[in-house]
N, C-alpha and C positions, 0 to 999 in steps of 0.2 A: 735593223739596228745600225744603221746609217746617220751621218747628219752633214752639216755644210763643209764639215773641217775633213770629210772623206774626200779621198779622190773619187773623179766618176770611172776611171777604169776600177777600184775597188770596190763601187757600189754596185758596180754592173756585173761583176763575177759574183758577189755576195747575192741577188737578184736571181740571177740564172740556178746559183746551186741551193737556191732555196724553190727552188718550183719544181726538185728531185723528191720524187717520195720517198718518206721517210727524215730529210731532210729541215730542221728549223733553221729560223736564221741564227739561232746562236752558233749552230753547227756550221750553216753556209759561212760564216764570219770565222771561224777556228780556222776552215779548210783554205778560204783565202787568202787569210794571214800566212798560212803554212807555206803558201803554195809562191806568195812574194819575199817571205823568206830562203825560201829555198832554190830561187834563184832561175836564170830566163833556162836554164837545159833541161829542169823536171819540167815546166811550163812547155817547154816545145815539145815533151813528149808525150805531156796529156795531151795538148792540142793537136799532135800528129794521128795518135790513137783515138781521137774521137772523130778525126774526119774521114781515118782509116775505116772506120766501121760503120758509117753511113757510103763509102765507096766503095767498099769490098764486100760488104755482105748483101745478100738477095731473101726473097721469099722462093721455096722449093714450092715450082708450080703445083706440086701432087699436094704434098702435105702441109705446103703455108708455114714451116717451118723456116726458123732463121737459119743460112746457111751460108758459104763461100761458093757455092757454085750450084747448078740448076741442074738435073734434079738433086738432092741432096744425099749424103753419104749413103743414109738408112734408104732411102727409097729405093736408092740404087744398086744395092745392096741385095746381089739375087738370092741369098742365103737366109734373107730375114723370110718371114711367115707370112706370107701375103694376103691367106685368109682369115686374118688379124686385125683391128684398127684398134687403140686405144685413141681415145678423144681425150685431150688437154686444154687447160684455159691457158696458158702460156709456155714458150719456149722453156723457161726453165724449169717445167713440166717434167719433160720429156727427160732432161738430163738427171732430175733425181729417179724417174721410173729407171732407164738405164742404168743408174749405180747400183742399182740393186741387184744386176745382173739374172733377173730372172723371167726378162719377158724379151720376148724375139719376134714381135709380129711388128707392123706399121706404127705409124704415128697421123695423129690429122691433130695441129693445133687452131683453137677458134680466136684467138688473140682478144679474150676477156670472157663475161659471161652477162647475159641478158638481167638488164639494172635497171628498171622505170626510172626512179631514182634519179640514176645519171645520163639517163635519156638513150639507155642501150639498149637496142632492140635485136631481134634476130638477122635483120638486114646488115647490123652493122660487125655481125663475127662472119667467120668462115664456115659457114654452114651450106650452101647451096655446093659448093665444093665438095664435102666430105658427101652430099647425097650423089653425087657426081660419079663417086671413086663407088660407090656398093654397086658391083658388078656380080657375074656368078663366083667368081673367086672368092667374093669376103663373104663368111657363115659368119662372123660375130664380132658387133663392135662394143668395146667397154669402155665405158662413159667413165673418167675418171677427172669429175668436176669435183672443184673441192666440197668441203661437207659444211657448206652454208648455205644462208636460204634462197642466195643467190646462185650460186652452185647446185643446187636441189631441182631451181627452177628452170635452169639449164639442161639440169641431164631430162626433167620430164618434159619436156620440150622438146628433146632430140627424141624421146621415144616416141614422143606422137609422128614426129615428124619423120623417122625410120620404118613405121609400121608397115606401111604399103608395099616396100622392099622385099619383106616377109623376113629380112635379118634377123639376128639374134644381138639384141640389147640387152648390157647383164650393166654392172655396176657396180665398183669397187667398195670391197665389203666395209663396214663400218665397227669398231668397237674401240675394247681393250686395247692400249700400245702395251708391245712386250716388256716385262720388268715390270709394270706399272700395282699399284693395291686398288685393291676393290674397294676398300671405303674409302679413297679420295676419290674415286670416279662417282661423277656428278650423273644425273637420274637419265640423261637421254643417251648419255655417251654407254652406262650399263643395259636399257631398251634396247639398243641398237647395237650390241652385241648380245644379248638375248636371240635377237630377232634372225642374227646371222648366224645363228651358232650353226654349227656342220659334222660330221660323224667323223668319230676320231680314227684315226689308222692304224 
């Protein structure tokens, strides 16, 4: 949404935050405008914060998570469950499993998940890593890829790929969200809480 009458530092901000996902150009073009109204001190602060975070953050050699220092907080963390892995497709994974405050073991993220499509293969996530870390300490890791077909094919991937280990590969259960009506749940989302169902306490 550009033309000759733009400046080129305007076209090249509007450029860059349109190659953010989720991001259009009408959007890239609002945030621009905003951002040369507002004047060079929010401008020095985005642009301190974004180099800030390419030079202060790391990959945590154990878990391939984003972090501020090596190994990272959770890893290093002797209280967490270390015979434990949950497997995540990305960093902000992990931080909604943690809000939930109900699990205390590891973390392994694979930074995506296995996409022909987009020419993603197993080579190209953190997988040889996480076969790295099952040692005698981890009984079970829990594949918690999201619930698409891409994510499907991820998590049966990791179990072929775990079996030799003799590990225990489970997988985060599937159905109902809580609150939700049984006649707006649609035919696979009700299957697959069928399928999960579990004895009540």
């Amino acid at each position: 949404m550009t033309s000759s009458a733009t400046p080129k530092a305007v076209s090249r901000l509007v450029e860059a935050f349109s190659r953010l996902p989720g991001i259009g150009p009408k959007t890239a073009s609002r945030l621009t405008y905003y951002l040369l109204r507002s004047g060079q001190e929010d401008a020095r602060i985005l642009g301190e914060a974004l180099l800030d975070l390419h030079l202060n953050t790391v990959l945590c050699s154990v878990c391939c998570n984003i972090s501020e220092e090596d190994p990272c907080a959770v890893c290093a963390d002797p209280a967490r469950d270390r015979t434990t892995i949950c497997v995540v497709e990305q960093p902000l994974d992990v931080l909604a499993i943690e809000n939930t405050g109900r699990y205390k073991g590891q973390y392994h993220v694979l930074h995506g998940h296995i996409s022909p499509m987009e020419r993603i293969g197993p080579d190209e996530l953190h997988m040889r890593e996480l076969v790295q870390r099952v040692g005698r300490e981890v009984v079970e890791i829990i594949v918690a890829t999201n619930p698409t077909l891409e994510g499907d094919a991820t998590a049966m991937y990791l179990s072929r790929l775990l079996e030799p280990t003799g590990v225990a590969v489970t997988r985060l259960a599937l159905g109902l969200p809580r609150g939700g009506d049984l006649e707006y749940a649609d035919r696979v989302t009700l299957a697959e809480a069928l399928a999960g169902r579990r004895k009540m306490d």
